[in-house]
C-alpha positions in Angstrom: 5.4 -28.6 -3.2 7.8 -29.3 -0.4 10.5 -30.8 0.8 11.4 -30.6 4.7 14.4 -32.3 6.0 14.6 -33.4 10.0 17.0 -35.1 12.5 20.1 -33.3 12.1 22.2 -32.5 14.9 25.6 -33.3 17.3 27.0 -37.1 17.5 30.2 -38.0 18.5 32.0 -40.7 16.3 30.8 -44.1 16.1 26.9 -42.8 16.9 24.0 -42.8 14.4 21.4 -40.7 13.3 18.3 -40.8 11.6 17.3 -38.2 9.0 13.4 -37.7 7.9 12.4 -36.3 4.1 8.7 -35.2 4.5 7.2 -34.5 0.9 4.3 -31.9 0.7 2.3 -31.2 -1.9 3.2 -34.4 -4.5 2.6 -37.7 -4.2 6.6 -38.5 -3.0 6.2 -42.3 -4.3 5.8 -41.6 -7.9 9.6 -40.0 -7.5 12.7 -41.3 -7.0 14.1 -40.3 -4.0 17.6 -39.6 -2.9 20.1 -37.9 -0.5 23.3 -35.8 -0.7 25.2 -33.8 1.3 27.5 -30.6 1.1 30.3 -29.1 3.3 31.1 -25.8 2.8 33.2 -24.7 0.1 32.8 -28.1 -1.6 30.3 -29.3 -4.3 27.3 -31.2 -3.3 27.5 -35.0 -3.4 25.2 -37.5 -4.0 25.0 -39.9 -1.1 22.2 -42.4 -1.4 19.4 -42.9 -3.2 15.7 -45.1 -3.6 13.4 -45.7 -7.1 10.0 -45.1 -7.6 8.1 -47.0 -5.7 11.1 -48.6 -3.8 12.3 -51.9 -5.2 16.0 -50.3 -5.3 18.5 -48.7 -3.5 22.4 -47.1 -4.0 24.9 -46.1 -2.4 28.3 -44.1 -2.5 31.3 -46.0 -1.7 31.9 -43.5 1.3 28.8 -44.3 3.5 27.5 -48.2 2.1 27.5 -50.4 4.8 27.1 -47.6 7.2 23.7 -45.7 5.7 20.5 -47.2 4.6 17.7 -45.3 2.7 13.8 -46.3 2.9 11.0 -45.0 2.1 7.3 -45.4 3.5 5.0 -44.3 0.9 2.0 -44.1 2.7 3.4 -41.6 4.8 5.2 -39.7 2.2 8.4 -39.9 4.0 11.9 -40.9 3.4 14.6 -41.9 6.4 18.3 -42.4 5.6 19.6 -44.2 9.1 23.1 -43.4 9.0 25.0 -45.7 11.4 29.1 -45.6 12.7 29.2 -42.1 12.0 32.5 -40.5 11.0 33.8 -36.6 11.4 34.0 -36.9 7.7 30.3 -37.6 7.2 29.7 -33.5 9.0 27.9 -31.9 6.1 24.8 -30.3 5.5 22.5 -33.2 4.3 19.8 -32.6 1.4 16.7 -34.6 0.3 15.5 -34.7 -3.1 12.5 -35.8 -5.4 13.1 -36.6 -9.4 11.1 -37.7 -11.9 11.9 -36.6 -15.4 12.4 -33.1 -15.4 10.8 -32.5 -12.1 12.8 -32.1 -9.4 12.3 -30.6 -6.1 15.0 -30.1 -3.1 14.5 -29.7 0.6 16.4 -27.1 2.4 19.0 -28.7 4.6 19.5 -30.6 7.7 23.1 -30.0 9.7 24.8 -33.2 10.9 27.7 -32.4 13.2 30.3 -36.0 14.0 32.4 -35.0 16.3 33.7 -35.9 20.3 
């Protein structure tokens, strides 16, 4: 079972970026899906998230508007486009399947907003 996180990186203020969830090993649509985020020294916090198979999504008041979550369950993939990006959203960003008491995590993708 896996979890790989992609599309991190540098982007100045204002830019967007589009992070990838590949799920390995599980079929990704019987889970809900969701992404949070972590700065150093700081708990992780939720940021977004999608049900099982997809019907509904949620947001955190700091990033609705700005991020959307999808899934394509064919693929076994989930994106969370992440538009007007602010130096505030820098964290280390985190995918995760639940369902139940399963629950698997990915291992990080760096996103960087700064000029």
């Amino acid at each position: 079972v896996q979890l790989v996180e992609s599309g991190g990186g540098l982007v100045q203020p204002g830019g967007s970026l589009r992070l990838s969830c590949a799920a390995s090993g599980f079929t990704s649509s019987s889970y809900a899906m969701r992404w949070y985020r972590q700065v150093p020294g700081k708990e992780r916090e939720w940021v977004a998230g999608i049900s099982s198979p997809g019907g509904t999504t949620n947001y955190a008041d700091s990033v609705k508007g700005r991020f959307t979550i999808s899934r394509d369950n064919f693929k076994n993939t989930v994106t969370l486009q992440m538009n007007s990006l602010k130096p505030e959203d820098t964290a280390t960003y985190y995918c995760r399947a639940v369902r139940g008491q399963e629950n698997y995590w990915g291992q990080g993708t760096q996103v960087t907003v700064s000029s």
